[in-house]
C-alpha positions in Angstrom: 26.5 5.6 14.9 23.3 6.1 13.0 22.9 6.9 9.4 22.4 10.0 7.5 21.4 11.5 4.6 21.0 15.1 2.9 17.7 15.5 1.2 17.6 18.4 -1.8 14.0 20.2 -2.8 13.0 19.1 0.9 10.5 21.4 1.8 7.5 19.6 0.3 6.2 17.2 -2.1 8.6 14.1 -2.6 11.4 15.7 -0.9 9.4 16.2 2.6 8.1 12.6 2.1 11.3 11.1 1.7 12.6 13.1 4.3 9.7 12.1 6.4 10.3 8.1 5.8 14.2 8.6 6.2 13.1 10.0 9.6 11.0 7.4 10.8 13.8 4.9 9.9 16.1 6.5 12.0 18.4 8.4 9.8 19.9 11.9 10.9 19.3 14.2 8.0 20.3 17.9 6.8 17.3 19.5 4.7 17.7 21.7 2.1 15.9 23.7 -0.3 15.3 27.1 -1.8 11.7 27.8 0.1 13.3 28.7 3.4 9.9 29.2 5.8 8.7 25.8 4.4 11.8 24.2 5.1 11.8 25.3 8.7 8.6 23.8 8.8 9.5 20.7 7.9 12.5 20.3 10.0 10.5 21.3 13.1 7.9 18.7 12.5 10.2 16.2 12.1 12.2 17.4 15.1 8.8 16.7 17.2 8.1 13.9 15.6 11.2 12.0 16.0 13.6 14.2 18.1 12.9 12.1 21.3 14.3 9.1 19.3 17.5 10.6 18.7 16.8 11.8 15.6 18.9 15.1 14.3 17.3 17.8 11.6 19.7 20.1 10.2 17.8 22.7 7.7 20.1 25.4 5.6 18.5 27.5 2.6 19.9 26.3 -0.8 20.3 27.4 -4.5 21.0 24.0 -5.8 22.2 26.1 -9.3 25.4 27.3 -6.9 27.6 24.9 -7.0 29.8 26.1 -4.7 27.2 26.6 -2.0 25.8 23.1 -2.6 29.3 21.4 -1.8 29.5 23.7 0.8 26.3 22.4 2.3 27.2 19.0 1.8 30.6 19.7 3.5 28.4 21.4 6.4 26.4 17.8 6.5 30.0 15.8 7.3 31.4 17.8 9.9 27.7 18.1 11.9 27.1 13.8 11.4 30.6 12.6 10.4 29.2 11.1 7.5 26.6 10.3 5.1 25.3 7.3 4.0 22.6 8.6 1.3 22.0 11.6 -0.9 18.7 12.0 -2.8 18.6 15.0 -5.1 15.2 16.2 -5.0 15.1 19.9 -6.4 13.4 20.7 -9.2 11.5 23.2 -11.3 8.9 22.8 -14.7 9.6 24.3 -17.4 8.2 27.6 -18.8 6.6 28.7 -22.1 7.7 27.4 -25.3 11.2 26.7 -26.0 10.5 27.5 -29.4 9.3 31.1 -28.8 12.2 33.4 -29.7 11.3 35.8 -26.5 11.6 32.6 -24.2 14.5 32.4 -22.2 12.6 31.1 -18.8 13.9 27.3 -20.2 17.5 27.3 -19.6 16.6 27.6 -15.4 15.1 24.1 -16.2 18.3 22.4 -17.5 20.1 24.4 -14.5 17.8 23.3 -11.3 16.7 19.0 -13.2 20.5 18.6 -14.6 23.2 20.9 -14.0 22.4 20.9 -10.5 22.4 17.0 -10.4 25.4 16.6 -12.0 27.1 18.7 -9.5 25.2 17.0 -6.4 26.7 13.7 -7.4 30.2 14.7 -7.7 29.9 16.7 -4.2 28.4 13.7 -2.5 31.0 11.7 -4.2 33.6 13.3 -2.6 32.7 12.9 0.7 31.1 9.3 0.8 34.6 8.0 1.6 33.1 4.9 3.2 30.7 3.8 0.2 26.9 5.0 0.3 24.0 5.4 -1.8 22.8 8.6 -3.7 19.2 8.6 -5.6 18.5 11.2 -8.0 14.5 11.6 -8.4 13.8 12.5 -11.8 10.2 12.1 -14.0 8.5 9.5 -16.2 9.5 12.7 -18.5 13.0 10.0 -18.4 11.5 7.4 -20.3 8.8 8.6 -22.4 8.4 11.7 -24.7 6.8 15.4 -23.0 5.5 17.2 -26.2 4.5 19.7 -23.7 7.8 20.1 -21.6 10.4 19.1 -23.7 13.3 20.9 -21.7 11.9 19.4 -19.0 11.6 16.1 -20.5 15.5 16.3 -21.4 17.1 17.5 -18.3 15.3 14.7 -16.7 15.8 11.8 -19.3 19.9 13.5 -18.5 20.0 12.4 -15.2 18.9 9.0 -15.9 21.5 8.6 -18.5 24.2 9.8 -16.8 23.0 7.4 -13.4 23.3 4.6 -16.4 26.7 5.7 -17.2 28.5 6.8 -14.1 27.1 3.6 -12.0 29.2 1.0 -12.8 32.5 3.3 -12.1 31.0 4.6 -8.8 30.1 1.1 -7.6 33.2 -0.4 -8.4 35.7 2.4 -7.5 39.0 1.8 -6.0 40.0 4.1 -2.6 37.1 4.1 -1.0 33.8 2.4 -0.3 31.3 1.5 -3.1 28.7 3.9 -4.3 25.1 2.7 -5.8 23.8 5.4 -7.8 20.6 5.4 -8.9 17.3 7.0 -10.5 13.6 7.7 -9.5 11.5 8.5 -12.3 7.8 8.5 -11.1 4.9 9.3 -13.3 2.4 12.0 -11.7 2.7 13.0 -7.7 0.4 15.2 -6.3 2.8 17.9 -5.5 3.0 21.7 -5.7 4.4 21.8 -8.4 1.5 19.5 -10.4 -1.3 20.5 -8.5 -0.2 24.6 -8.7 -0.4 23.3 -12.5 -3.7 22.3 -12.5 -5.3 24.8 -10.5 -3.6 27.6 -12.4 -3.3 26.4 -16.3 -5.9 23.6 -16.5 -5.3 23.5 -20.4 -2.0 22.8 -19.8 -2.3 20.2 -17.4 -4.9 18.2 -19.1 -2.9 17.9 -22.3 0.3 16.8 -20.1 -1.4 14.3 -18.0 -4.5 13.2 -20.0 -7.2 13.9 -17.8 -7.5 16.1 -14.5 -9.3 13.2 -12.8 -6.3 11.2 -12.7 -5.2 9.8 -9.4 -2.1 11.2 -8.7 0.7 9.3 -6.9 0.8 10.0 -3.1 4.2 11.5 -2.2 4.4 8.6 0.7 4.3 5.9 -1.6 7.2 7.5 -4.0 9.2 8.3 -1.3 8.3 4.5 0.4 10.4 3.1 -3.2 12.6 6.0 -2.7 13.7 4.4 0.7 13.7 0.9 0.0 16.0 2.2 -3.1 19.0 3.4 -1.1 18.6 0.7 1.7 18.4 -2.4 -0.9 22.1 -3.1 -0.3 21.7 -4.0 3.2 23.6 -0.7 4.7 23.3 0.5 8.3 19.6 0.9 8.1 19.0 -2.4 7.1 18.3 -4.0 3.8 14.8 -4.1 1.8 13.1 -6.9 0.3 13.6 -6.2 -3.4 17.6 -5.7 -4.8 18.1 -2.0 -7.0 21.2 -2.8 -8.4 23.6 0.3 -9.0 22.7 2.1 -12.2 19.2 1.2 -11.9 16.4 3.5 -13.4 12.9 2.7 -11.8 9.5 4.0 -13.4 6.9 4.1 -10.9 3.2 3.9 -13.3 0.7 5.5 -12.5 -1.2 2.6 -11.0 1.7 2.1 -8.5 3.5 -0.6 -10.4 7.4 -0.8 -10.5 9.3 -1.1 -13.6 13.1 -1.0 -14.1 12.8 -0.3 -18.0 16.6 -0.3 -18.7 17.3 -3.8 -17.0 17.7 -7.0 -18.4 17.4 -5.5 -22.4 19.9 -4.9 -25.1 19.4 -1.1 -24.0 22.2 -2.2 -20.9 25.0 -2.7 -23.4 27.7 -0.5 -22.3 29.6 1.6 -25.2 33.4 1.7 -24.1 33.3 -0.7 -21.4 35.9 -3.6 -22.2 34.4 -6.5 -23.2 34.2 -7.7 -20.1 31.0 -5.3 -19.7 30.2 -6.0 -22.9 29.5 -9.5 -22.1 27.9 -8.4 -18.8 25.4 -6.4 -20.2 25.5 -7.2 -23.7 22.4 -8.4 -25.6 20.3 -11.2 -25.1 21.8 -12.1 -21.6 19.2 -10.5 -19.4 16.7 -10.4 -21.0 16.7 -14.6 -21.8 17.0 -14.9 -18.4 13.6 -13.1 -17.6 12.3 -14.9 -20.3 13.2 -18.2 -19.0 11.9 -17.2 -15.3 8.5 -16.1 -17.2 8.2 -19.1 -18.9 8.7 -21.1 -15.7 6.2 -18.9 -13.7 4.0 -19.6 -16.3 4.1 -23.2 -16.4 3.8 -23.8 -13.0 0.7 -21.5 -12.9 -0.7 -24.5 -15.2 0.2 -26.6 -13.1 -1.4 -25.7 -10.4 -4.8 -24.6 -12.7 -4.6 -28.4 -13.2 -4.3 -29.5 -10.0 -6.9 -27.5 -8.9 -9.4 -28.6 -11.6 -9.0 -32.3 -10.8 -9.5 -31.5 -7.0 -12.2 -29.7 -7.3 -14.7 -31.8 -9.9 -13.4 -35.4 -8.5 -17.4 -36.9 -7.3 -19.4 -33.8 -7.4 -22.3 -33.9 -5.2 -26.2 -33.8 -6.1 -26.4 -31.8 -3.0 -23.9 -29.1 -0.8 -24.4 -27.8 2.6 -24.8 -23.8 3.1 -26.0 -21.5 6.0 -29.0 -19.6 5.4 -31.1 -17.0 7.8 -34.4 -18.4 9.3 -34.9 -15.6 11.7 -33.6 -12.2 12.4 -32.0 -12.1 15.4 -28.2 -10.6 16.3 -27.6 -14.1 18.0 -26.6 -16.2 15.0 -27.3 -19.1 16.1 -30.4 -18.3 17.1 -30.7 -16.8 13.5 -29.3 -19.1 11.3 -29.0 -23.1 10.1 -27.4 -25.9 7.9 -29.5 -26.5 4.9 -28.6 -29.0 1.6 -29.2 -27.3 -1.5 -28.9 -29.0 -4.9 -25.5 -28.5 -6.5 -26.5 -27.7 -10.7 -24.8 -29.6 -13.3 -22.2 -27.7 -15.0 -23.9 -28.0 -18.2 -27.1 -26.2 -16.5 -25.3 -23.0 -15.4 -27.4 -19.8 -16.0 -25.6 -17.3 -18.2 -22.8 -15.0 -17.2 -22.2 -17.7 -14.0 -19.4 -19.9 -12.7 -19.4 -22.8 -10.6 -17.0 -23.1 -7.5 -15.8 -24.9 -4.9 -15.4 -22.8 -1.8 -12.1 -23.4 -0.1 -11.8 -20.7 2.9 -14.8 -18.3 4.2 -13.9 -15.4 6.3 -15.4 -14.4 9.7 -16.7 -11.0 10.4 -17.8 -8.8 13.0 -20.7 -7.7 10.9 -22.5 -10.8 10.2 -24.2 -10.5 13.1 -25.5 -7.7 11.5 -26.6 -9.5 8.2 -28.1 -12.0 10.4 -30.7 -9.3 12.3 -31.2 -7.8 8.7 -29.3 -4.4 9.2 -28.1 -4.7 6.1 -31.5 -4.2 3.8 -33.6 -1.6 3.2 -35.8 -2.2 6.7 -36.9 -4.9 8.8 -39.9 -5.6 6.8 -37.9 -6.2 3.7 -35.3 -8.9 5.6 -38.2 -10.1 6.9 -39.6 -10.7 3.2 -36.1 -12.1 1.9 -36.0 -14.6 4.9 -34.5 -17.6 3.9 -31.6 -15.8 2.9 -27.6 -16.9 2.3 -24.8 -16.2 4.8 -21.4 -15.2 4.4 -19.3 -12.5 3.0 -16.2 -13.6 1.9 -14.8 -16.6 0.1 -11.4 -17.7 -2.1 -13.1 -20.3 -4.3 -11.9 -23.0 -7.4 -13.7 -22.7 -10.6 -15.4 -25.8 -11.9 -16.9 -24.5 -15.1 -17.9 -21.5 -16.5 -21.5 -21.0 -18.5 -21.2 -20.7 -22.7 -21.2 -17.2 -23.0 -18.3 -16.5 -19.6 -14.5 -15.7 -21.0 -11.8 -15.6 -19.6 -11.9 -18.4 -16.9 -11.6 -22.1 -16.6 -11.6 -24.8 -14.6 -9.0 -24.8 -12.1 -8.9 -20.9 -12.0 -8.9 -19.3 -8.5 -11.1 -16.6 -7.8 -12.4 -14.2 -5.0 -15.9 -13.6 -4.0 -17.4 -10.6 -2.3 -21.0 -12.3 -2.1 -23.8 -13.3 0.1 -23.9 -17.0 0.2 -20.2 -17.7 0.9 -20.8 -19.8 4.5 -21.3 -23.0 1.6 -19.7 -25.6 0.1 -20.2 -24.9 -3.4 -21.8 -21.6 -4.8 -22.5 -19.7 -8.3 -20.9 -16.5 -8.9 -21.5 -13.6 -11.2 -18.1 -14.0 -13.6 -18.0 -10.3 -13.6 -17.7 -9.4 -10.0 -15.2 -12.4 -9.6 -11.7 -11.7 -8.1 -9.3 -13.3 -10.1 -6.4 -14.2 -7.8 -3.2 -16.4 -7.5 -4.3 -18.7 -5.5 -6.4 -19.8 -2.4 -4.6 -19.5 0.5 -6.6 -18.5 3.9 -4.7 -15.3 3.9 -6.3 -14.1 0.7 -9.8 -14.6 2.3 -8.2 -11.4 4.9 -7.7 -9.3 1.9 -11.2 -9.1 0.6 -13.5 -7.8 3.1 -10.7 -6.7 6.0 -7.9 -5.5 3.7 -10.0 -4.1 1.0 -11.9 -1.9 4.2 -8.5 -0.8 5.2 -7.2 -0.2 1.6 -9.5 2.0 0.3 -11.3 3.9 3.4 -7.7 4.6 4.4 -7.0 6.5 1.1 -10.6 7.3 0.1 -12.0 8.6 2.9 -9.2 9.2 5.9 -7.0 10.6 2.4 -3.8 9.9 5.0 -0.4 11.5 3.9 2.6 11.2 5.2 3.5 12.4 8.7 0.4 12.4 10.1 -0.8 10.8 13.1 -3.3 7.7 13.1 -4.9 6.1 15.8 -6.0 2.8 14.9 -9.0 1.5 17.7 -9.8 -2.5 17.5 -6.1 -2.8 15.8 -5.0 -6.4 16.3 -8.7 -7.6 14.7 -8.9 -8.6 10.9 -9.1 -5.3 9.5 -7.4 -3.4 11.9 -4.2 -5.5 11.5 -4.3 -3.7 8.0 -5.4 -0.6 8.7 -1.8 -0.2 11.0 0.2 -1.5 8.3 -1.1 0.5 5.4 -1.0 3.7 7.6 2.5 3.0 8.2 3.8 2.5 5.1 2.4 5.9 4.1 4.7 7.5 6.4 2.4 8.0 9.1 2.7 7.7 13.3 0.2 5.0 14.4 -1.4 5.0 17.3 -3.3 1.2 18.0 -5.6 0.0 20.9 -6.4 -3.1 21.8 -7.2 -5.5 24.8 -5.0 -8.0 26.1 -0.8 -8.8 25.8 -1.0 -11.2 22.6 -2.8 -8.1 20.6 -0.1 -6.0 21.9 2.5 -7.9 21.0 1.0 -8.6 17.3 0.8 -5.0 16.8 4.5 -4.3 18.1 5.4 -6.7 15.2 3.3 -5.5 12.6 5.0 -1.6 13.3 2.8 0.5 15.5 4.6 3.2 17.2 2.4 3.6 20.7 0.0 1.0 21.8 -2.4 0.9 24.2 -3.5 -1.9 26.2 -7.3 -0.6 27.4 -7.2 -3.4 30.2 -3.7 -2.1 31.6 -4.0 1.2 30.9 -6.6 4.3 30.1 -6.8 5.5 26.1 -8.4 8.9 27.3 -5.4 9.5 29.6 -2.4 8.2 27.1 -3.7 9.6 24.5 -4.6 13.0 26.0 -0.8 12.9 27.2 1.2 11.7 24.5 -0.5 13.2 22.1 -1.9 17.0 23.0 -2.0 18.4 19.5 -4.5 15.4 18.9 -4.3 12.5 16.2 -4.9 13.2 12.6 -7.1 10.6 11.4 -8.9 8.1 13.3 -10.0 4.7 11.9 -12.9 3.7 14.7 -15.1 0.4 14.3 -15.7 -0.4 18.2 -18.4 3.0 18.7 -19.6 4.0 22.2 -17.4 5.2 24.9 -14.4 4.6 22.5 -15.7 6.9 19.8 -16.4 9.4 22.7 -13.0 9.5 23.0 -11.7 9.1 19.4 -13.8 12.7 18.4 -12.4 14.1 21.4 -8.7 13.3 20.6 -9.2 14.5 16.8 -6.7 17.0 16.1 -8.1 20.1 14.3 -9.3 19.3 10.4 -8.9 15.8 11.6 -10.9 13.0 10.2 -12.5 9.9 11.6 -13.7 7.0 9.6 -16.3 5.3 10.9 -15.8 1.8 10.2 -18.8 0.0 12.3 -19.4 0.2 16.1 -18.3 -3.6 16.8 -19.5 -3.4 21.2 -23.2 -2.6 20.0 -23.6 -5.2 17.5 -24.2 -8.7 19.7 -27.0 -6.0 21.7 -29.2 -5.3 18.4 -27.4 -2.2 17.1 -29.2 0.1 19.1 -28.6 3.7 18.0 -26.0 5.9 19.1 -26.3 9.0 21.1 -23.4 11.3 20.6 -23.9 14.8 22.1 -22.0 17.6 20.9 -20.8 15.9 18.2 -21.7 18.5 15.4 -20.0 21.2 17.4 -16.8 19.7 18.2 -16.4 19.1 14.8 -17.1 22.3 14.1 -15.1 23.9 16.4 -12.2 21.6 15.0 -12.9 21.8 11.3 -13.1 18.0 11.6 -14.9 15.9 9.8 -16.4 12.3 10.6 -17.0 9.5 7.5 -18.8 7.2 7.0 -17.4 3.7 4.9 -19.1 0.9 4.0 -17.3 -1.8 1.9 -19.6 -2.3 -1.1 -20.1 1.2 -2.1 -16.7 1.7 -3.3 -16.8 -2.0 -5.6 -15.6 -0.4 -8.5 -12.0 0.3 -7.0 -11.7 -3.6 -5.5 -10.0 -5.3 -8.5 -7.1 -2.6 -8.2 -6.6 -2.9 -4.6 -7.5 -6.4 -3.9 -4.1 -6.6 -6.8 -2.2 -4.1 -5.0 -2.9 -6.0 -1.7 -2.2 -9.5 -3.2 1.5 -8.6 -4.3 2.3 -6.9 -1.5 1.3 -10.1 0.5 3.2 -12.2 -2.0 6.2 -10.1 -1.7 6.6 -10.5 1.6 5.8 -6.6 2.6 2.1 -7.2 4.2 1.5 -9.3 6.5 -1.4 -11.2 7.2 -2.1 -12.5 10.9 -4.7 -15.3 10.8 -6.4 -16.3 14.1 -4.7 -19.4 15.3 -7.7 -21.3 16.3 -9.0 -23.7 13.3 -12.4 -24.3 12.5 -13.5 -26.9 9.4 -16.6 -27.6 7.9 -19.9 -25.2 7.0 -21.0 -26.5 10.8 -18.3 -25.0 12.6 -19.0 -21.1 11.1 -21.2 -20.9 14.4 -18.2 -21.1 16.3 -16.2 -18.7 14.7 -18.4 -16.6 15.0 -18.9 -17.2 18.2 -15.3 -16.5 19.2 -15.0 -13.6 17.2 -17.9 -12.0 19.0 -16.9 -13.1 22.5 -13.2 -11.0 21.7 -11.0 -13.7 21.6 -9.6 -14.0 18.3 -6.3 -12.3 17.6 -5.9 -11.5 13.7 -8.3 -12.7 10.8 -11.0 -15.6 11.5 -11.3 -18.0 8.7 -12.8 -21.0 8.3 -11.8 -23.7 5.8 -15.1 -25.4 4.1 -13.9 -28.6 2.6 -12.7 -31.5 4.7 -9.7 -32.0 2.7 -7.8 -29.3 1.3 -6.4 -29.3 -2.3 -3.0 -30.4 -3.3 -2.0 -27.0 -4.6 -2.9 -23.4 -4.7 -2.5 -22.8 -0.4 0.5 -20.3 -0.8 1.3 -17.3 -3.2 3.1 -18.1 -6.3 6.9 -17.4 -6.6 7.6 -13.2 -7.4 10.2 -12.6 -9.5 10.5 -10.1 -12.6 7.7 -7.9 -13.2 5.3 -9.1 -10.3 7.9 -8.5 -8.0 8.0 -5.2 -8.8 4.5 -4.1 -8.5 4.6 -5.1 -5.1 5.2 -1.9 -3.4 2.0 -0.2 -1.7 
């Protein structure tokens, strides 16, 4: 039998997400909420969505403050499904005008919809989780830290996480029926109605509450993507997640997307009336020694491996280091480009603000070609001017000193490059557009240039949300193999193309919903079929025919992001024709975007770390091209078998002969970096 779930405050914002994800992962749900014509919306896009999966939306209108009606609805849930298996308690209101204005009245609504409500959504979905379940009540940052502007607010919501605290232990360990995890959400800032109503109609108000109106707020997706992972973390009929909530647990999601359980592993766990038996369970010291002791442990074999690393990488420098350099421009790189010996500097001779490194892994990219036939500078006549000229994007390097004045770094350190120059052996990098990263693993070299593209054009410029549709065109390549993943967490349906069975099988495993095969089968044709309302966003890097077809499939206010135009690039990059284009977006109310990489470099260092722990964690995967290639000499054949369509995933290529002793695979996650590893 599949799972269920009721979902409260489900016609938008968090609720709708959540609903959205709980969808997608196959659950049958029952929606409710006060905003009846949104509601019904919602259910009959998820109904279209997912209905042909077997997927059942139940929608009723609900005053959560009746708490009649709200068992009732619950009860209503049962009899349709026969169960449930999760409950999240969405629904809630802000709080109006002052509390301490003797004509205000408009706060005590506040305590009824964040707490009373709550309270009497846990006890209903007690009652009928007879077989054990999970229920998740979403509450506010306003939980853990002080509102001066919303204090009403801030208490009915710092209620519910209490009471979660309290009533968790009994509920998971009650006798004549199943176990019950209940549990608490408390994210900072979403962008949802209810915030951005806020800002667009008291800006005052919403400044002084969250500090600036620039901020970024949190996409529902991503809440709701915890929210998930939250009731499925003890391995229920869904399936389990790769992080443990344990019942009772309060998670704070920061603004900057990091995860933090503030109540676990602290003194603040003691239990008052609990027997000494929980005393002792979650009494002081316990926990919290524990993390300490893992921290210290992390810490030291960090060291260890900084030491490793240093010895590796300064044992016999060189007087001289190979590197590829343009001689010519010319699209054909090997017609464009050679192996020169350039003198290595002595340490002690670095210019100011500089690092030496050892490069460990380069990364292969459609657009060097481009580089190489001097696309990327101002015109021909200045590439022509700059010619000899470094190659190579992307590198994960081992610092080998650092010049007086750099802090911060020593030897041993690893660090990311986003630099010309990186087909080399040895380089010098600007310490202040260094990565700093964990260690140098091949799949890091992936992240940079492929899963930074995908990162931040997906958000920036496709600004993807949950239940939309993306098609993904070049999918199983080094950034598309991102692009599918990110879109997908989000909440979105993904849509990916590629050529040949291998890709299509890659991109089965990596989550896409529909893909096509262009050499079994026709994109125009599926996609006109399958998908009549058209595709929301489109992330396109192969141009021509295919972005022909792309614009044409664009649903209306669609966007596509124009990544490159990959099937022009080994011809010279001859300009595209496109006619009609400005009218069938303006028919549509669509919109086409540009992205290139290196105009957004202020937003890589949170992204490339967002990126990093979601590979460490286990919840992004990283496909690297099978085929190896070693040494600087062999970049002409990776790039040669990137161009010619044969690689499936990332193309990297590994610089030194012999690899170093440490540093080739992500660090342990446990404690805090484990849980900023959600995207």
């Amino acid at each position: 039998m599949a799972p269920s779930a009721i979902v409260t405050g489900a016609a938008s914002g968090i609720g709708r997400a959540v609903a959205a994800a709980l969808a997608e992962k196959g659950y049958n749900l029952t929606l409710l909420d006060l905003d009846e014509a949104a509601l019904q919306a919602t259910a009959r896009d998820l109904t279209s969505r997912h209905g042909a999966a077997g997927v059942s939306v139940r929608a009723a209108r609900l005053n959560v403050t009746d708490a009649a009606a709200q068992k009732a609805a619950f009860a209503q849930h049962v009899a349709a499904f026969g169960s449930v298996q999760a409950v999240v308690l969405n629904a809630g209101i802000g709080e109006r005008g002052s509390f301490f204005d003797p004509s205000n009245t408009a706060w005590q609504p506040t305590l009824d919809v964040d707490l009373t409500a709550v309270l009497h959504g846990v006890k209903a979905a007690v009652e009928l989780m007879s077989g054990g379940g999970s229920i998740l009540a979403v509450a506010s940052a306003g939980a853990i830290f002080p509102m001066p502007v919303a204090p009403v607010y801030a208490a009915a919501k710092a209620g519910v996480a209490h009471f979660v605290r309290s009533a968790a232990r009994g509920l998971a360990n009650r006798s004549g029926g199943g176990a019950i995890r209940l549990m608490a959400l408390c994210p900072e800032f979403v962008e949802t109605p209810l915030v951005t109503q806020m800002m667009k109609q008291d800006p005052e108000t919403a400044k002084r509450l969250l500090g600036s109106l620039d901020i970024q707020l949190l996409p529902p997706a991503f809440v709701a993507g915890v929210a998930v992972d939250m009731l499925q973390a003890g391995g229920g009929a869904a399936g389990g997640a790769a992080l443990s909530y344990k019942p009772g647990a309060v998670v704070l999601i920061r603004q900057d997307r990091s995860l933090v359980q503030p109540y676990a592993g602290r003194a603040g766990s003691k239990t008052i009336g609990g027997g000494a038996a929980a005393a002792g369970a979650g009494g002081k010291g316990g926990g919290g020694g524990q993390q300490q002791q893992q921290q210290q442990q992390d810490a030291a074999a960090a060291e260890g491996q900084r030491q490793a690393l240093a010895a590796w990488g300064s044992g016999g420098l060189p007087r001289e280091y190979k590197k590829i350099v343009i001689t010519r421009l010319s699209s054909n790189f090997r017609e464009a480009a050679r192996v020169v010996a350039a003198p290595l500097p002595p340490p002690a001779a670095l210019p100011a603000g500089a690092l030496l490194v050892r490069r460990v892994f380069a990364g292969v990219n459609a657009s060097d070609v481009n580089y190489s036939s001097g696309r990327y500078h101002a015109s021909k006549a200045e590439a022509q001017s700059k010619l000899p000229y470094d190659a190579g994007f992307e590198s994960v390097n081992v610092v080998l000193a650092a010049a007086p004045d750099v802090k911060g770094y020593r030897p041993g350190d690893c660090v990311a490059a986003l630099s010309y120059g990186s087909f080399s052996e040895y380089g010098i990098e600007p310490a202040r557009t260094a990565l700093p990263v964990p260690c140098v693993a091949p799949e890091l070299v992936a992240l940079l240039t492929s899963g930074l593209t995908a990162s931040i054009a997906l958000e920036q410029a496709g600004r993807i949300a949950a239940g939309e549709t993306v098609l993904v065109t070049a999918a199983a390549g080094g950034t598309g193999q991102f692009a599918v993943q990110l879109a997908k967490a989000a909440g979105c349906h993904v849509v990916a193309t590629c050529g040949g069975p291998d890709k299509a099988a890659l991109l089965k495993e990596l989550g896409a919903d529909r893909v096509i095969d262009y050499k079994g089968e026709s994109v125009k044709e599926v996609l006109k079929a399958e998908y009549p309302r058209g595709v929301d966003v489109v992330w396109e890097s192969v141009g021509g025919e295919m972005f022909d077809t792309a614009v044409n499939a664009l649903a209306t206010r669609g966007r596509i992001i124009i990544i490159g135009m990959m099937s022009s690039y080994g011809s010279g990059w001859a300009p595209g024709t496109y006619p009609g284009l400005a009218e069938k977006l303006l028919w549509k109310s669509a919109a086409a975007v540009g992205f290139f990489l290196l105009r957004y470099a202020p937003l890589f260092r949170e992204h490339l770390a967002r990126l990093t722990a979601l590979w460490a964690a286990g919840r992004l995967r990283v496909a690297l091209d099978p085929r190896r290639f070693v040494g600087v000499e062999s970049v002409f054949e990776a790039v040669d078998w990137l161009q010619a369509g044969g690689s499936v995933g990332k193309v990297v290529v590994q610089l030194p002969a012999q690899l170093p002793p440490a540093g080739l695979a992500p660090p342990p996650v446990s404690g805090a970096r484990a849980q900023q590893s959600k995207l």
